[in-house]
C-alpha positions as CSV (number, residue, x, y, z in Angstrom):
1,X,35.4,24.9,0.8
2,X,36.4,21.7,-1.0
3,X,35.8,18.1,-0.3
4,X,39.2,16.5,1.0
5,X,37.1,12.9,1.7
6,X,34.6,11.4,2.6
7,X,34.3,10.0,5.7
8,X,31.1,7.9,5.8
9,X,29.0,6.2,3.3
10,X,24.8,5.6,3.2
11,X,25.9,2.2,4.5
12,X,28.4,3.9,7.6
13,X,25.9,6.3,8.1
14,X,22.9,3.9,8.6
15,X,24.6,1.1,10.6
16,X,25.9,4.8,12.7
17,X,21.6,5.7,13.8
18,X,21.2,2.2,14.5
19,X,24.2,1.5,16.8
20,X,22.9,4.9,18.0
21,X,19.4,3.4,18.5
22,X,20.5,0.4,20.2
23,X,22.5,2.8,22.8
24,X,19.8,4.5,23.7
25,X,17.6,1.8,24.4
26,X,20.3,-0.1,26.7
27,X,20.8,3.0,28.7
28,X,17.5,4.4,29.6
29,X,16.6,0.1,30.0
30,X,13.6,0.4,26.9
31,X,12.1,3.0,25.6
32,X,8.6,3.6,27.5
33,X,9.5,6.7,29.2
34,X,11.8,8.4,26.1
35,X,10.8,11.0,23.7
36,X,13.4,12.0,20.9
37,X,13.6,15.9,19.8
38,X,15.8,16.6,16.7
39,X,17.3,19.9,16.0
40,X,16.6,21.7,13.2
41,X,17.2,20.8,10.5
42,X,19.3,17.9,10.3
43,X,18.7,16.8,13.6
44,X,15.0,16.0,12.6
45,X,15.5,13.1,10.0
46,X,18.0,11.6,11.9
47,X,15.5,11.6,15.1
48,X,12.9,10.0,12.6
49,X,15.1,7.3,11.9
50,X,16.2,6.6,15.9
51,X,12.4,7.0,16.3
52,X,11.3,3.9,13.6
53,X,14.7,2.1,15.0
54,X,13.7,2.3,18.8
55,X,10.7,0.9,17.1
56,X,11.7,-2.7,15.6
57,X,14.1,-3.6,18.5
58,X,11.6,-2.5,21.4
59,X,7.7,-2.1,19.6
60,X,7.9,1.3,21.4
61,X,6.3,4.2,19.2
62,X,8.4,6.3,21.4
63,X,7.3,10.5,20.5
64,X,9.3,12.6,18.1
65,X,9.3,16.2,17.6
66,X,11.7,19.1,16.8
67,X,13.0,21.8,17.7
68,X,14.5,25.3,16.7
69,X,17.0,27.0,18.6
70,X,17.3,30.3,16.6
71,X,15.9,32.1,19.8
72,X,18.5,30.5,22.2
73,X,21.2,31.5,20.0
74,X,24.0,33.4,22.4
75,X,25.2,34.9,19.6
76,X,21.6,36.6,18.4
77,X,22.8,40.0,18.4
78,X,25.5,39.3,15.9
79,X,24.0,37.0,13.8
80,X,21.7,38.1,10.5
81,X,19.2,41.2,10.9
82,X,16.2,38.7,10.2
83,X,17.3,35.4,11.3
84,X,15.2,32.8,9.6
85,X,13.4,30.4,12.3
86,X,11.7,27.3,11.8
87,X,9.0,26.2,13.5
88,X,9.2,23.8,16.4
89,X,7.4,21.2,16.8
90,X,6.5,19.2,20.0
91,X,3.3,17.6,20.3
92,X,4.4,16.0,23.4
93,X,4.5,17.5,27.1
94,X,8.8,17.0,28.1
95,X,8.0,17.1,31.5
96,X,9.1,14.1,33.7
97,X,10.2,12.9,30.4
98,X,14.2,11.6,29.1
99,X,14.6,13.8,26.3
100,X,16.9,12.7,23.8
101,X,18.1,15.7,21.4
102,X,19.5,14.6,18.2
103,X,21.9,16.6,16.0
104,X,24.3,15.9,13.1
105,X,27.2,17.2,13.9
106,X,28.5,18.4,17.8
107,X,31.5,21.3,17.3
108,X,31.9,24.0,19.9
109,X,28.9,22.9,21.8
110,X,26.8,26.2,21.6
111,X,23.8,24.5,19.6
112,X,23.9,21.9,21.9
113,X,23.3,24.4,24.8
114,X,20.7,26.3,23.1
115,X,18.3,23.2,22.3
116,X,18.9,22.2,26.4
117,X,17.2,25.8,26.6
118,X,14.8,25.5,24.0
119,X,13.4,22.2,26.0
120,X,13.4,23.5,29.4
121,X,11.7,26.6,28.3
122,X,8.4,23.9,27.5
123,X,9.0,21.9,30.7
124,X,11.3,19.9,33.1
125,X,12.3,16.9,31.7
126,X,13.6,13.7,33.7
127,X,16.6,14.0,32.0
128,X,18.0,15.4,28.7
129,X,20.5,13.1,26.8
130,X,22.6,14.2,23.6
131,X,22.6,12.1,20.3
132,X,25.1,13.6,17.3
133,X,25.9,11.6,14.2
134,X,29.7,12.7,14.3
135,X,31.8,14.3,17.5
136,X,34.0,16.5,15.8
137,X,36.0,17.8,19.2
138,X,36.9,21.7,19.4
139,X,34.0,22.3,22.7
140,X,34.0,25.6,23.6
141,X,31.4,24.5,26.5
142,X,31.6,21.6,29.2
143,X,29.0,19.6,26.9
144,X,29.9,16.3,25.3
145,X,27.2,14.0,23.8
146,X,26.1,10.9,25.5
147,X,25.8,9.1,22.1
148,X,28.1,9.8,19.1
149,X,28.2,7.7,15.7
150,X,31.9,8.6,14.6
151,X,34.3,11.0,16.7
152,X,36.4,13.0,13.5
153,X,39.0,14.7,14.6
154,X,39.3,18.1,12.7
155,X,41.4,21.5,12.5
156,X,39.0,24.1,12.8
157,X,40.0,25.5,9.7
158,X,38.0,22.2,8.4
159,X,34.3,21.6,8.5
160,X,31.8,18.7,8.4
161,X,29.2,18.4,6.1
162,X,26.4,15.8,6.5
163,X,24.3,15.2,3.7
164,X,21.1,13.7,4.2
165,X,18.5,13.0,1.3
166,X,15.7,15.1,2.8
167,X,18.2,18.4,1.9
168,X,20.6,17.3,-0.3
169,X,19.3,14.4,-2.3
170,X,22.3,12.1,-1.2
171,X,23.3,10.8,2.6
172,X,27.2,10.7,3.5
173,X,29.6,12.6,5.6
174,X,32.6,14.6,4.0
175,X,35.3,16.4,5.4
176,X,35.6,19.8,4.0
177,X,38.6,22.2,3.5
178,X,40.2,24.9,1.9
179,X,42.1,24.3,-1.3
């Protein structure tokens, strides 16, 4: 896959989390009962960053943890013989809790469905809200996320790539395709 463009800069991509952040906050009326669970592995950083945003507009320190959904997969019998799984990390109880899982990128909706899984199988939240960077369309499931930074529309011959400086030295969002 090639880059055809790039679709979001540092600058797109920062003033994205915190319209994001600010979102959040209006609809759950503050922060004091939220906790924010990213999906590994971009899902994390950008979670971080809601986490310190929710932070200077309410003076919440509103939990943060991660998750990974490798076990929740419905596609574990096809995928790799020894699928690699990252540890998840919640040092939080979810129940009675909004949960607010945080992704990159929402496609078919499958990872989305999975992390709902992966929270309810440490608790019964309040609620459980969905935060993605970029909406590219194509669901394959009845899940659409609560807060999105950009909606990209995309063939699914096309892919998004967000890069993020924890993985890839660099943050922007590029449209990929074939040459």
């Amino acid at each position: 896959m090639k880059i055809k463009a790039q679709i979001m800069d540092e600058t797109a991509v920062r003033r994205a989390i915190i319209r994001i952040s600010h979102q959040i906050v209006e609809k759950n009326k503050g922060a004091e009962n939220l906790v924010l669970v990213g999906i590994l592995r971009r899902g994390e950083p950008i979670a971080r960053e809601i986490k310190e945003n929710i932070l200077k507009i309410e003076g919440v320190d509103v939990p943060c943890g991660s998750i990974d959904i490798g076990f929740y997969r419905d596609d574990l019998e096809t995928a790799a013989d020894n699928p690699t799984v990252m540890q998840t990390k919640l040092p939080f109880s979810v129940d009675d809790r909004d949960v607010v899982l945080v992704d990159d990128v929402i496609y078919t909706g499958r990872t989305a469905r999975a992390a709902i899984e992966a929270v309810f199988s440490g608790g019964r939240p309040r609620s459980i809200q969905l935060a993605e960077l970029i909406d590219r369309g194509h669901r394959e499931l009845p899940i659409r996320p609560d807060y999105a930074g950009k909606n990209i529309p995309s063939s699914k011959s096309e892919q998004i790539e967000v890069r993020l400086p924890e993985y890839d030295g660099e943050t922007g969002v590029y449209l990929l395709g074939r040459e």
